[in-house]
DSSP file (Angstrom, degrees, kcal/mol; ACC not computed):
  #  RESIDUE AA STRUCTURE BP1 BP2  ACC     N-H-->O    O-->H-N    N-H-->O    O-->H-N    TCO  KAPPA ALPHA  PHI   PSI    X-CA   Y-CA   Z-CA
    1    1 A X              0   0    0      0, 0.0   115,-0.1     0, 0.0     3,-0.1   0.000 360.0 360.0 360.0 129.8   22.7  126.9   57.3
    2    2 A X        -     0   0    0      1,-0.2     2,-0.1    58,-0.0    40,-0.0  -0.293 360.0-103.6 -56.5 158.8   20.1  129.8   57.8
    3    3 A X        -     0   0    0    113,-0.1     2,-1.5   111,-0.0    -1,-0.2  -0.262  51.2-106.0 -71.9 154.2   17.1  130.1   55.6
    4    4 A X     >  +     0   0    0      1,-0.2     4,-2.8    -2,-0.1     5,-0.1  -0.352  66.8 146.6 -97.7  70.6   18.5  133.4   53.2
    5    5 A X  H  >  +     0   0    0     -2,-1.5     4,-0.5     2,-0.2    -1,-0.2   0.486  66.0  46.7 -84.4   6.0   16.2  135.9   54.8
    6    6 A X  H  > S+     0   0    0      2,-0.2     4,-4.0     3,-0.1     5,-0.5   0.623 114.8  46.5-113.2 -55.5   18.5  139.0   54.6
    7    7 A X  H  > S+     0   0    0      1,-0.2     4,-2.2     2,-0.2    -2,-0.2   0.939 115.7  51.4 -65.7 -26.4   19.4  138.3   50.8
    8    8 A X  H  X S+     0   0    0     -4,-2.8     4,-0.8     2,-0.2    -1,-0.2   0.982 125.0  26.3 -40.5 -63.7   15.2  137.7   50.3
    9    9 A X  H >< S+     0   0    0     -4,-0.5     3,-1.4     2,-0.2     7,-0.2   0.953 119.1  57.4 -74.5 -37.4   14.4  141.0   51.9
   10   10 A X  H 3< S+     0   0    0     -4,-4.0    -1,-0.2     1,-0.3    -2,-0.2   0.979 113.6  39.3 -69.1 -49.9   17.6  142.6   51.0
   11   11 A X  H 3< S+     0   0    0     -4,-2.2    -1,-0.3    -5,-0.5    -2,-0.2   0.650  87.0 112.0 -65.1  -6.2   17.1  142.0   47.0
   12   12 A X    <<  -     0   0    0     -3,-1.4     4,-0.1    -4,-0.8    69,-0.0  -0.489  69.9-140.0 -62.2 143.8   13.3  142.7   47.1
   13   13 A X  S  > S+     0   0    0     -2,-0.1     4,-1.0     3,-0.1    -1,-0.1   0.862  98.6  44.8 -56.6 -65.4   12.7  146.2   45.1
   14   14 A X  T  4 S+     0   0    0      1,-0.2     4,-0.2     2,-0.2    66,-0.1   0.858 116.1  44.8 -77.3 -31.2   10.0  147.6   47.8
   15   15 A X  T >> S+     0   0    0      1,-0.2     4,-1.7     2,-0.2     3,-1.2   0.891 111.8  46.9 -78.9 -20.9   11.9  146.6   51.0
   16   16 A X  H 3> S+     0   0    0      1,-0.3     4,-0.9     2,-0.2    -1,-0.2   0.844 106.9  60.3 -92.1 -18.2   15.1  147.7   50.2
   17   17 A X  H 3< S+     0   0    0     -4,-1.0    -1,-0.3     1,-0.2    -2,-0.2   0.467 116.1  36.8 -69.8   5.8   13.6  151.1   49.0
   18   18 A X  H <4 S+     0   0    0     -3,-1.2    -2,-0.2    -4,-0.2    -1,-0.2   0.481 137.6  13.0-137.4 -28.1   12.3  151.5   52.4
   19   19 A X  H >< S-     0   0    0     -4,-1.7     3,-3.6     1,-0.1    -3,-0.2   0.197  83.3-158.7-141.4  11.0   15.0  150.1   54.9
   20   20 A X  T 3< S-     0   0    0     -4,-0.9    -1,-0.1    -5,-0.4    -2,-0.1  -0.167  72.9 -22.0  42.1-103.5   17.8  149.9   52.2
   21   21 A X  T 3  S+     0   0    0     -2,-0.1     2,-2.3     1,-0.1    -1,-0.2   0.510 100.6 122.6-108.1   4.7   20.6  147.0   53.8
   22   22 A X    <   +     0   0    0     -3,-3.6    16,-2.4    -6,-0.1     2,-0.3  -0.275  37.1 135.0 -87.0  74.9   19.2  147.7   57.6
   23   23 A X  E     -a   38   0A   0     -2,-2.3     2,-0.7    14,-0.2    16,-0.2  -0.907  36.1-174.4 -77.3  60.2   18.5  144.0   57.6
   24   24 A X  E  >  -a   39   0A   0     14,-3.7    16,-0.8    -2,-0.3     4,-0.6  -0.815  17.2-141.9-120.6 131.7   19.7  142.5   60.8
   25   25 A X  T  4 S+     0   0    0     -2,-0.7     3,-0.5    14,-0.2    16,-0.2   0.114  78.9  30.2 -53.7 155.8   19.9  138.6   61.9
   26   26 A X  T  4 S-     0   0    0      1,-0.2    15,-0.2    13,-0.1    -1,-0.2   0.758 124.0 -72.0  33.4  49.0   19.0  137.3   66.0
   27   27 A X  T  4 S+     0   0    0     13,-2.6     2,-0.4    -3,-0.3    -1,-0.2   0.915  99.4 135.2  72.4  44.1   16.4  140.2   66.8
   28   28 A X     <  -     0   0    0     -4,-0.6     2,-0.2    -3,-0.5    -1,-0.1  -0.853  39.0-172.4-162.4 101.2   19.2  142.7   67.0
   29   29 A X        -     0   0    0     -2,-0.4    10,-0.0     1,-0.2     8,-0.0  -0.659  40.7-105.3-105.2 159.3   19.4  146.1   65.6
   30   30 A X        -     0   0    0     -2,-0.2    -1,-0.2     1,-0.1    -6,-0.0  -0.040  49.0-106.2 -53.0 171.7   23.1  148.2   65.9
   31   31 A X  S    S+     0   0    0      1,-0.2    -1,-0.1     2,-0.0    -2,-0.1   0.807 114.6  26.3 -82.4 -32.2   22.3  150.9   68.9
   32   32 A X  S    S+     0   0    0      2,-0.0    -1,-0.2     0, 0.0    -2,-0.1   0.283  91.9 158.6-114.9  24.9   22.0  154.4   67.1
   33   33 A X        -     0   0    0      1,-0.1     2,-0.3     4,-0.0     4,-0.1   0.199  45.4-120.0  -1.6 172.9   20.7  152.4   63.6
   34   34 A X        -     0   0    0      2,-0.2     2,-0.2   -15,-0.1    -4,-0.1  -0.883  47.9-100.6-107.3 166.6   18.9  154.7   61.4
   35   35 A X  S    S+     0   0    0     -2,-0.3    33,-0.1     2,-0.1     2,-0.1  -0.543  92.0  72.0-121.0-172.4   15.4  153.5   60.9
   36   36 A X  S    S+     0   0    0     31,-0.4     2,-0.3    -2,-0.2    32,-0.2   0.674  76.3 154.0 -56.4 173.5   13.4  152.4   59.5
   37   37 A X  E     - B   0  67A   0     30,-1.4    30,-2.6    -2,-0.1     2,-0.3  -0.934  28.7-138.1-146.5 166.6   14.9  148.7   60.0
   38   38 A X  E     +aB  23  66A   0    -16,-2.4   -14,-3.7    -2,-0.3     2,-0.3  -0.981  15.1 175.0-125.7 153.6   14.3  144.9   60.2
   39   39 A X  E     -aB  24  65A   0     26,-2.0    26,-2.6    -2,-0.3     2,-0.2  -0.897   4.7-170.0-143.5-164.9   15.4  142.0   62.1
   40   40 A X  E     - B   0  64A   0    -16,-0.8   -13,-2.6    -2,-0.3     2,-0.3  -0.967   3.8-163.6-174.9 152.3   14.8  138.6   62.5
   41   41 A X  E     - B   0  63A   0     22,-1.7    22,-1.2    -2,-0.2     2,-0.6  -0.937  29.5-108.8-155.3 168.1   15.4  135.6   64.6
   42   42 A X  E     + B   0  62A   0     -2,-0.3    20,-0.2    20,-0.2     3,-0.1  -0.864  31.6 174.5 -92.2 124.1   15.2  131.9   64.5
   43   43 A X  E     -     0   0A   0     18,-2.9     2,-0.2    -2,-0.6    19,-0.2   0.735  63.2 -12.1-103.5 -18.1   12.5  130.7   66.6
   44   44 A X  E     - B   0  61A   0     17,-2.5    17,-0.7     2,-0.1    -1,-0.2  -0.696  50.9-171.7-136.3-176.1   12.2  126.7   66.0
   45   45 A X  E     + B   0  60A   0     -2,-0.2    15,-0.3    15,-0.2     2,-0.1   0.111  15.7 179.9 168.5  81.4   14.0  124.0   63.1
   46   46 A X  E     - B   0  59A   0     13,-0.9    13,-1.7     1,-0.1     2,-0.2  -0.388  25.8-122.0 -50.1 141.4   12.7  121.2   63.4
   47   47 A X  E     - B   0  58A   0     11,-0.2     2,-1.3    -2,-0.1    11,-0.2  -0.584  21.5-123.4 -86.1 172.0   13.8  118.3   61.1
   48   48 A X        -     0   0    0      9,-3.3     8,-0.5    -2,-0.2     9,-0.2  -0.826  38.5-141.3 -82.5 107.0   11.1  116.4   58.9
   49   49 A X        -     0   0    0     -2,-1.3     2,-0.5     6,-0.1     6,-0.1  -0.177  23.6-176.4 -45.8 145.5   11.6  113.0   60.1
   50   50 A X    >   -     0   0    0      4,-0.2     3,-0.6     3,-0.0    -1,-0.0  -0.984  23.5-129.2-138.1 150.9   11.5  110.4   57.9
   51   51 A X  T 3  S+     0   0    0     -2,-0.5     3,-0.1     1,-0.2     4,-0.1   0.529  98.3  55.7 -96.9   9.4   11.8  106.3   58.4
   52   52 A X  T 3  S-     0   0    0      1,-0.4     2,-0.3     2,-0.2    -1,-0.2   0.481 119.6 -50.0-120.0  17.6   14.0  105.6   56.3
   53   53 A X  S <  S-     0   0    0     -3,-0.6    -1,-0.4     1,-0.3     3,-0.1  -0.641  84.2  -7.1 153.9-167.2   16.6  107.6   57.0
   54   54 A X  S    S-     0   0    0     -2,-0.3     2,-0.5    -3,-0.1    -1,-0.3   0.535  77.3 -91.1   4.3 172.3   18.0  111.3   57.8
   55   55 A X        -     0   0    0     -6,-0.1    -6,-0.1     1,-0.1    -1,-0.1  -0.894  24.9-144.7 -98.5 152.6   15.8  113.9   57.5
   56   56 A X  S    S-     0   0    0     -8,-0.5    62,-1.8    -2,-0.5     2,-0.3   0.501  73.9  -6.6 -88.4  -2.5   15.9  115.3   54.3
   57   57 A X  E     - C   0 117A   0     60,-0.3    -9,-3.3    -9,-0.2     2,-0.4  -0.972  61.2-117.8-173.6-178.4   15.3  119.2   55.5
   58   58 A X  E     -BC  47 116A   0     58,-6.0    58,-2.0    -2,-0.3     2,-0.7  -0.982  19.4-135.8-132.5 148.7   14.4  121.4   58.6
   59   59 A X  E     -BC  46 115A   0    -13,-1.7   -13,-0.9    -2,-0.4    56,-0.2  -0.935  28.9-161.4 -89.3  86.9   11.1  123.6   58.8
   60   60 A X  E     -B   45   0A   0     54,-1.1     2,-0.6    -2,-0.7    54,-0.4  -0.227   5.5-155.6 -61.4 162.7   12.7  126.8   60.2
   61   61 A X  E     -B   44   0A   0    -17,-0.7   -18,-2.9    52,-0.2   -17,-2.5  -0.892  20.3-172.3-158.7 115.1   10.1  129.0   61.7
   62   62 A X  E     -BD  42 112A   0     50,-1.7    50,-0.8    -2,-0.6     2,-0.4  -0.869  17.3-145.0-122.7 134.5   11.4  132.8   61.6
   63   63 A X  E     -BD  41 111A   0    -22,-1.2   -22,-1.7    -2,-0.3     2,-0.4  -0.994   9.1-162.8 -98.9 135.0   10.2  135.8   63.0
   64   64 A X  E     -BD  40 110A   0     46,-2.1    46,-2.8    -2,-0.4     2,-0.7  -0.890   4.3-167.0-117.8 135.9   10.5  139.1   61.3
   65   65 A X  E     -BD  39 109A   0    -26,-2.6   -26,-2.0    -2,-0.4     2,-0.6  -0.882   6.3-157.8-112.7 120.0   10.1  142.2   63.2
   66   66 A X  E     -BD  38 108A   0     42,-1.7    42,-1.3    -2,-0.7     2,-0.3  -0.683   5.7-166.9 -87.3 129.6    9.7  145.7   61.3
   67   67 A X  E     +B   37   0A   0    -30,-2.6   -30,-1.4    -2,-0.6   -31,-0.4  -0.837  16.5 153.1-103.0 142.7   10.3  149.0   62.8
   68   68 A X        -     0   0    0     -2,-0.3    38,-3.3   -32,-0.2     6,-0.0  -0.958  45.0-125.5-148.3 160.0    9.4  152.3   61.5
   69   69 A X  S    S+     0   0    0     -2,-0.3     2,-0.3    36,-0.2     3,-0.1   0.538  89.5  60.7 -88.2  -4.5    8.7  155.8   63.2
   70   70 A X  S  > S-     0   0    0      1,-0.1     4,-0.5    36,-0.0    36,-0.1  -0.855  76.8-132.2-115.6 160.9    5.1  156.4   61.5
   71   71 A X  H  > S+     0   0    0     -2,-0.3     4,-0.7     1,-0.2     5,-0.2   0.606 109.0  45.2 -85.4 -29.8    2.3  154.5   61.8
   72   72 A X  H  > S+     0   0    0      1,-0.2     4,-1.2     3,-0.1    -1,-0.2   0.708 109.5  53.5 -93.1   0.8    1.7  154.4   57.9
   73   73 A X  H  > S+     0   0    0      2,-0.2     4,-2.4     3,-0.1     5,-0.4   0.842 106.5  54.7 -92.6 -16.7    5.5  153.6   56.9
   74   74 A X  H  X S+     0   0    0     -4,-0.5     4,-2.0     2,-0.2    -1,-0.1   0.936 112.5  47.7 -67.4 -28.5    5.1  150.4   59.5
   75   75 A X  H  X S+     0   0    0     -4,-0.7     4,-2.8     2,-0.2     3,-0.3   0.994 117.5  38.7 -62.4 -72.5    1.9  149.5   57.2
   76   76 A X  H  X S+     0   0    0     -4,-1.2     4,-1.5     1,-0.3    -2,-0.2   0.717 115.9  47.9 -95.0 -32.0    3.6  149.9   54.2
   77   77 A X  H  X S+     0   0    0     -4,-2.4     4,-2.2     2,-0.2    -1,-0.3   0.910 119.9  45.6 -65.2 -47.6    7.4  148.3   55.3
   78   78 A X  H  X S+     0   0    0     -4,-2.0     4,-1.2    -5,-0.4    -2,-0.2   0.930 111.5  49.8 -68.1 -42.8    5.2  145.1   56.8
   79   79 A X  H  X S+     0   0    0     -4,-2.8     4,-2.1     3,-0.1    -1,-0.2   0.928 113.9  50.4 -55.8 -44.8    3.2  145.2   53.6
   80   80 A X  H >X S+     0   0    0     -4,-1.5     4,-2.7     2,-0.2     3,-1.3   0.995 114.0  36.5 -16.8-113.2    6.6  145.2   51.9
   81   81 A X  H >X S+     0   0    0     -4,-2.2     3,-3.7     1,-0.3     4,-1.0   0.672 110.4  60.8 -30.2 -97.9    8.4  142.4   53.6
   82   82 A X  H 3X S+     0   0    0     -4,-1.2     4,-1.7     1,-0.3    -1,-0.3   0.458 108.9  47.4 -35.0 -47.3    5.3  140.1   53.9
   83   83 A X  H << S+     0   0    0     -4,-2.1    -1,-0.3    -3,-1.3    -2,-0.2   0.635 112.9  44.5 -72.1 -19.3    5.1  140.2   49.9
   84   84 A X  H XX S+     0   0    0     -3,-3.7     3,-2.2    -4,-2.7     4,-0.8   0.896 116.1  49.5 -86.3 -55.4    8.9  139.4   49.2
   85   85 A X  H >X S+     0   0    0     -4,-1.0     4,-2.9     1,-0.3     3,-0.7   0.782 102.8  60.0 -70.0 -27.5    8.8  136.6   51.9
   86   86 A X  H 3< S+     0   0    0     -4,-1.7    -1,-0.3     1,-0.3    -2,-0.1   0.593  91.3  68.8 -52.6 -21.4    5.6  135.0   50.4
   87   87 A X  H <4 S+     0   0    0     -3,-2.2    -1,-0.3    -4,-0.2    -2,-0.2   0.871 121.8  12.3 -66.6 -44.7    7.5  134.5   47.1
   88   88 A X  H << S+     0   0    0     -4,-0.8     2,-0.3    -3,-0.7    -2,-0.2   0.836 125.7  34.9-114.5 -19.1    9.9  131.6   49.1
   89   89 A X  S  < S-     0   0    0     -4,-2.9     2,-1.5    25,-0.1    25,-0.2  -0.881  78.5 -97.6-152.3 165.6    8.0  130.7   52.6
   90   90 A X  B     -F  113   0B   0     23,-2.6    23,-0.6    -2,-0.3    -4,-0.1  -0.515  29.1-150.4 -85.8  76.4    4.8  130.4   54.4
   91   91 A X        +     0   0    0     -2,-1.5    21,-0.2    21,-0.2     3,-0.1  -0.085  23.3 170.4 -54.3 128.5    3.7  133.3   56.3
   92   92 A X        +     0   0    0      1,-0.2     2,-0.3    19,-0.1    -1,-0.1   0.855  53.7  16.9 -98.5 -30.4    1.6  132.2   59.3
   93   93 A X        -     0   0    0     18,-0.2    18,-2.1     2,-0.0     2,-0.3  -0.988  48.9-161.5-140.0 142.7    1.0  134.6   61.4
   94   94 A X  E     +E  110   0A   0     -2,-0.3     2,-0.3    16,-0.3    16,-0.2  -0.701  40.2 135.1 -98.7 146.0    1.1  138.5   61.5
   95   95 A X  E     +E  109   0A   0     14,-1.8    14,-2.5    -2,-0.3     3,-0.1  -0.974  21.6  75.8 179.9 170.6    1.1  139.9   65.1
   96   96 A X        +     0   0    0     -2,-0.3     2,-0.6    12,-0.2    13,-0.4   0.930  51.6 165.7  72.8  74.9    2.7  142.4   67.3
   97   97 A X        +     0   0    0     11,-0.2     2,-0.5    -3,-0.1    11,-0.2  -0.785  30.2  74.4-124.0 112.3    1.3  145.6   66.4
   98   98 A X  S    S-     0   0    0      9,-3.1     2,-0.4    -2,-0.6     9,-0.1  -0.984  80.2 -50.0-178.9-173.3    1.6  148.1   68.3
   99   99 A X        -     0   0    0     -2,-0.5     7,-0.2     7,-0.2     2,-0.1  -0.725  38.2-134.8 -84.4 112.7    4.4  151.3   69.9
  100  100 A X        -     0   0    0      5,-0.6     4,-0.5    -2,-0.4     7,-0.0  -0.638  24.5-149.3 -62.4 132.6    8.0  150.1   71.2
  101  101 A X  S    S+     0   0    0      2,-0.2    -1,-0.1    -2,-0.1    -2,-0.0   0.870  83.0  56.8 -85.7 -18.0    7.5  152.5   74.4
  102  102 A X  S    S+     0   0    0      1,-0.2    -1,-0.1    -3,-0.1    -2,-0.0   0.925 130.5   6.3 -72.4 -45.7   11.5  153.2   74.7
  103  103 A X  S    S-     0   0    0      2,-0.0    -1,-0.2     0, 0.0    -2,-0.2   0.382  99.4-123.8-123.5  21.0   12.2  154.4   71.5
  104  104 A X        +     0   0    0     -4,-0.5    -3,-0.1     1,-0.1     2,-0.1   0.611  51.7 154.0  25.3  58.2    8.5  154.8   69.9
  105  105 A X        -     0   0    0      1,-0.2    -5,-0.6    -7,-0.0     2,-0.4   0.091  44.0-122.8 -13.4 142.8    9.1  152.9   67.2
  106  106 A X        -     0   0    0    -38,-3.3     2,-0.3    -7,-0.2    -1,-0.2  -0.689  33.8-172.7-102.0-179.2    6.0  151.1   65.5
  107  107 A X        +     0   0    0     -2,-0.4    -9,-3.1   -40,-0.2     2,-0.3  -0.756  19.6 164.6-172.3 117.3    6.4  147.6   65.3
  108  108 A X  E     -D   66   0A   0    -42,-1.3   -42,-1.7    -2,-0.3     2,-0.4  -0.896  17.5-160.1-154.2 132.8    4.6  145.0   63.7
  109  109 A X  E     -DE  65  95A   0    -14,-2.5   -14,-1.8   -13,-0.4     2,-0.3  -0.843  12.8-156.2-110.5 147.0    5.7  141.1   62.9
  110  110 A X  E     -DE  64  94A   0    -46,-2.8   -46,-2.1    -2,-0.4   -16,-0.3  -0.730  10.0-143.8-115.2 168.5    5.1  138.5   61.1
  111  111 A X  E     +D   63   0A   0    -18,-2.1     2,-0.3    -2,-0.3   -48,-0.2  -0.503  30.7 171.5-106.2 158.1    5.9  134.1   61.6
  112  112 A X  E     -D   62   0A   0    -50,-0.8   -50,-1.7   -21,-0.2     2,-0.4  -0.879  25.0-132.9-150.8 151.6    6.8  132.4   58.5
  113  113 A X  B     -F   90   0B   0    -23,-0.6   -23,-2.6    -2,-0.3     2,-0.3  -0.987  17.1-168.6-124.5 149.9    8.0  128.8   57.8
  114  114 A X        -     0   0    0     -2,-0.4   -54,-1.1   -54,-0.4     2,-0.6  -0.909  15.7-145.6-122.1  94.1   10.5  128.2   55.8
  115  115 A X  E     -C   59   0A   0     -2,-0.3     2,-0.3   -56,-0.2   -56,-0.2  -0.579  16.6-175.0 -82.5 118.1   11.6  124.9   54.4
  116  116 A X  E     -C   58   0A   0    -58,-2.0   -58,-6.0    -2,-0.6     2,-0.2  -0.639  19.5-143.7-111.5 127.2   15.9  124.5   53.9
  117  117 A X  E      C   57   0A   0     -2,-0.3   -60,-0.3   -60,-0.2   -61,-0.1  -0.557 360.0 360.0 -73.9 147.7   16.8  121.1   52.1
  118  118 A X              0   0    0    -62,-1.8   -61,-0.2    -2,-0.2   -62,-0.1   0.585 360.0 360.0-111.9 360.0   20.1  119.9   53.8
């Protein structure tokens, strides 16, 4: 099971006023989307070991990348997102700011972990 990072953002108030359901799982936006958007990918999920037996959960570690076409709506989508996901998981790092040159885009992401009981 995925961490629920599309129903987080998608039920947030300020993101969904801003990218409405364009929400999309394994880094991966449709080809003519309209923007702005998000995505998101799994990068690790580790389990917690434990010694006496199973692990009791996995530490997912997600990146979410936001796109917008202005430089203040990417501020303000990132600001967005980063505040809904702080409600359930541990943002760690913000990074990746800067102009997709192909379709010139803004772009800026953030790391989180997220810990899923199994």
């Amino acid at each position: 099971m995925l961490p629920p990072i599309y129903l987080i953002l998608s039920q947030d108030a300020a993101t969904a006023e801003i990218v409405g359901m364009r929400i999309y799982p394994h880094a991966e936006a449709p080809q003519d989307v309209a923007r702005p958007y998000v995505t998101w990918f799994v990068v690790a999920a580790p389990p917690d070991l434990v010694l006496d037996g199973p692990p009791p959960s996995d530490r997912w570690t997600i990146q979410i990348d936001c796109w917008h076409p202005t430089s203040a709506g990417i501020v303000q989508l990132t600001s967005a997102v980063r505040s809904a996901i702080e409600q359930h998981a541990c943002v760690t790092t913000l990074f990746l700011n800067g102009r997709e040159p192909e379709t010139g885009l803004y772009r800026m992401a953030l790391q989180l972990d997220y810990l899923l009981s199994r």
